[in-house]
C-alpha positions in Angstrom: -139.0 -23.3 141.3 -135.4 -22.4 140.9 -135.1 -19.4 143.3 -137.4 -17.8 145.6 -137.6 -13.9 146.5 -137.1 -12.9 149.7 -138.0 -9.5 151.4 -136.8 -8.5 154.8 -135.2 -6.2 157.2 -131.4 -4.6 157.7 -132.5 -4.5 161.1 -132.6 -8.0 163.0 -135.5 -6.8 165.3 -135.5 -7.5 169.5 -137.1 -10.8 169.7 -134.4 -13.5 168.3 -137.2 -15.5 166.5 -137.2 -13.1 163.6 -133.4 -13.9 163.3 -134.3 -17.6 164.0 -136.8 -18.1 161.1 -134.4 -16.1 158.9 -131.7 -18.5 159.2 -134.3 -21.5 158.9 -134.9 -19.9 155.7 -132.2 -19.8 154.2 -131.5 -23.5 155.1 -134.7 -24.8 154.1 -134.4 -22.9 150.8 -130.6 -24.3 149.8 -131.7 -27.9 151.7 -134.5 -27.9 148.8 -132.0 -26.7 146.3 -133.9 -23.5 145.7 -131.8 -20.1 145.2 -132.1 -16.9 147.2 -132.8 -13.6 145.8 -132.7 -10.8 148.5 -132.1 -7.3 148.6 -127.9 -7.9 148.7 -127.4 -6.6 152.4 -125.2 -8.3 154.8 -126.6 -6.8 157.9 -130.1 -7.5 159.8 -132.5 -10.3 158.4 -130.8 -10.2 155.1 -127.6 -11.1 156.2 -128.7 -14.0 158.4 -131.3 -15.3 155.6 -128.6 -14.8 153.1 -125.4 -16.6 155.3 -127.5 -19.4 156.5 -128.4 -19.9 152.9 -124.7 -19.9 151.7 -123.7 -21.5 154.7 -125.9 -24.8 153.6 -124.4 -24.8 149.9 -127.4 -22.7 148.5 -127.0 -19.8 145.5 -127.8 -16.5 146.7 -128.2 -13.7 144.4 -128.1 -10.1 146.0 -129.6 -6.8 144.1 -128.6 -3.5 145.6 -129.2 -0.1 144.4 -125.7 1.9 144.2 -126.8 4.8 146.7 -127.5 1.8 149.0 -124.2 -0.3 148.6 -122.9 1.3 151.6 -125.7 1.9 154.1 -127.4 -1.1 154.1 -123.5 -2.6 154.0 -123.2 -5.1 150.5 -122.8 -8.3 151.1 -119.6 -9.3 149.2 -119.5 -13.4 150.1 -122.4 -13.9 147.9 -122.7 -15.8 145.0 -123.3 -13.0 142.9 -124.2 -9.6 143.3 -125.9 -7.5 141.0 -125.5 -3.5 141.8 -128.0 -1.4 140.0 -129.4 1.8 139.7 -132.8 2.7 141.5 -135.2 1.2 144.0 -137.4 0.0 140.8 -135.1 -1.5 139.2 -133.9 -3.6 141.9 -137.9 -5.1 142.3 -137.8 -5.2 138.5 -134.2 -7.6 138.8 -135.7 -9.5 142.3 -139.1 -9.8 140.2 -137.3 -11.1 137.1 -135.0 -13.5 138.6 -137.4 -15.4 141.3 -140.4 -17.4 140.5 -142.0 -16.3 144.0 -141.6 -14.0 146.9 -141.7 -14.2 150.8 -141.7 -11.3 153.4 -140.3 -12.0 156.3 -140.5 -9.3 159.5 -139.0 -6.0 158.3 -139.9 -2.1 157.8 -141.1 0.5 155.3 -138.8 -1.3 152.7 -139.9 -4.8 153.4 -143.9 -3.9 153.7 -143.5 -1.7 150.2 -142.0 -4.7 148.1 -143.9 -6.8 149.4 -147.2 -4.9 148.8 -146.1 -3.5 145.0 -145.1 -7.4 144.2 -148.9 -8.3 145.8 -150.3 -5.9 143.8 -148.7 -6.6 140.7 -150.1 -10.5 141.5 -153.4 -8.9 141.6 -153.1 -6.8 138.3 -152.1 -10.5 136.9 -148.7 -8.8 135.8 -147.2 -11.9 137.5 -148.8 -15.2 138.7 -146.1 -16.1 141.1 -147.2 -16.6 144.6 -146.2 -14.3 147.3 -146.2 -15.4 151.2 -145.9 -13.9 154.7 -144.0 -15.3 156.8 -146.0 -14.6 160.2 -143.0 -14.9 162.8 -144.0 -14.8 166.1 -147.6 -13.1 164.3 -145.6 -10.0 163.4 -147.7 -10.0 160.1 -151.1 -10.5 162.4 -152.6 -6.8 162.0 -151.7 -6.3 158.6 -154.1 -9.6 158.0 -156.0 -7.8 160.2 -156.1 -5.1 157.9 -156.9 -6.6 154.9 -159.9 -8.7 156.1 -161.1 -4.9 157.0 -160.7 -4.1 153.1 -162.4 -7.0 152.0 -165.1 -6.3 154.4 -165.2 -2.6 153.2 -165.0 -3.7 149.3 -161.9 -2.5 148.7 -160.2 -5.6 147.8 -161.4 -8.8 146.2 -162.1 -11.7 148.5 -160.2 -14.0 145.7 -157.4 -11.2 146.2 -156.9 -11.1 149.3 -156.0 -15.0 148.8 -153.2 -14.2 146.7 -150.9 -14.0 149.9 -150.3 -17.5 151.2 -149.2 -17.1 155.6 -147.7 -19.4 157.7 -145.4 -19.3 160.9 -143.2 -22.1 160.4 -140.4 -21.6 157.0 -140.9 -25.2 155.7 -144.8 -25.1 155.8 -145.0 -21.1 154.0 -142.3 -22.6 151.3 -144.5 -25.8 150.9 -147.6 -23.5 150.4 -145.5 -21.7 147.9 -144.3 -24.7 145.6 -147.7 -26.3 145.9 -149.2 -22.9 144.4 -150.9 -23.0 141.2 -149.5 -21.1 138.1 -152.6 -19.5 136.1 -151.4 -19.9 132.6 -148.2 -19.1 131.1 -145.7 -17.5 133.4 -144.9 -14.0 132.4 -143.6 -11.0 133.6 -143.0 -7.1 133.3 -139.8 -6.1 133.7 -140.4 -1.7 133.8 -142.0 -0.4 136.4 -145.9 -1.0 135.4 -147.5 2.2 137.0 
């Protein structure tokens, strides 16, 4: 895998273990000479993830939407970032550009990537793997929540397993590499709804 995906807050949320894992991240990530793709903000989770990742001599590719440039404050030390034009295609460039995608403690904007990219996993649009990563069991009723939909038959037991969890950075990115590929890797770049 040459870079990974990484979704996450601008906030750096109150306990300091969310900010703790981020960083761990990003070091595992560069340590293992695997790039970052992130949402391009210097602020909150993505600005730790993405400093401690630059910080250990990793790559770090940020994707930003214009109208967001300023708000979520673009990160300008990065190896490259890529400014375009919408919320879709920013997941279309993150998609395109990482072989696999982690969510680490965030909001609306963290759960919704992470969820589209799931989905798209389950439409078999993609067969990279995706993983939470459960920090301090922030993800804890959202697993929770999808046992409840496989109970109810709304999801697929073999679906639900397309999200690999773990607390601990090293062991969700080991889960991730050790992930099998079902046939030939492909992707959609356009938004597929």
């Amino acid at each position: 895998m040459q870079r990974l995906c990484v979704f996450c807050g601008s906030s750096s949320g109150h306990d300091p273990a969310y900010a703790s894992a981020a960083a761990q991240l990003g070091r595992v990530l560069a340590g293992r000479g695997i790039g970052l793709v992130y949402g391009g903000g210097r602020v909150g989770l993505m600005g730790i993830v993405a400093d401690a990742a630059l910080a250990a001599g990793g790559e770090v590719i940020g994707v930003i939407p214009q109208a967001l440039l300023e708000r979520e404050l673009g990160h300008r030390g990065l190896t490259e970032l890529r400014v375009v034009d919408s919320m879709h295609a920013r997941k279309a460039l993150m998609g395109e550009l990482a072989g696999g995608f982690i969510a680490l403690p965030g909001g609306y904007g963290t759960l919704e990537e992470f969820c589209e990219i799931v989905t798209w996993a389950q439409l078999q649009l993609h067969h990279k793997p995706c993983g939470l990563l459960n920090v301090e069991g922030f993800y804890d009723k959202l697993l929770e929540f999808l046992g409840r939909a496989v109970a109810e038959q709304f999801l697929k037991a073999s679906n639900s397993k397309l999200i690999r969890c773990s607390a601990d950075p090293e062991e969700l990115l080991d889960m991730i590499l050790a992930a099998p590929v079902a046939g030939e890797e492909k992707w959609v770049s356009r938004d597929p709804r």
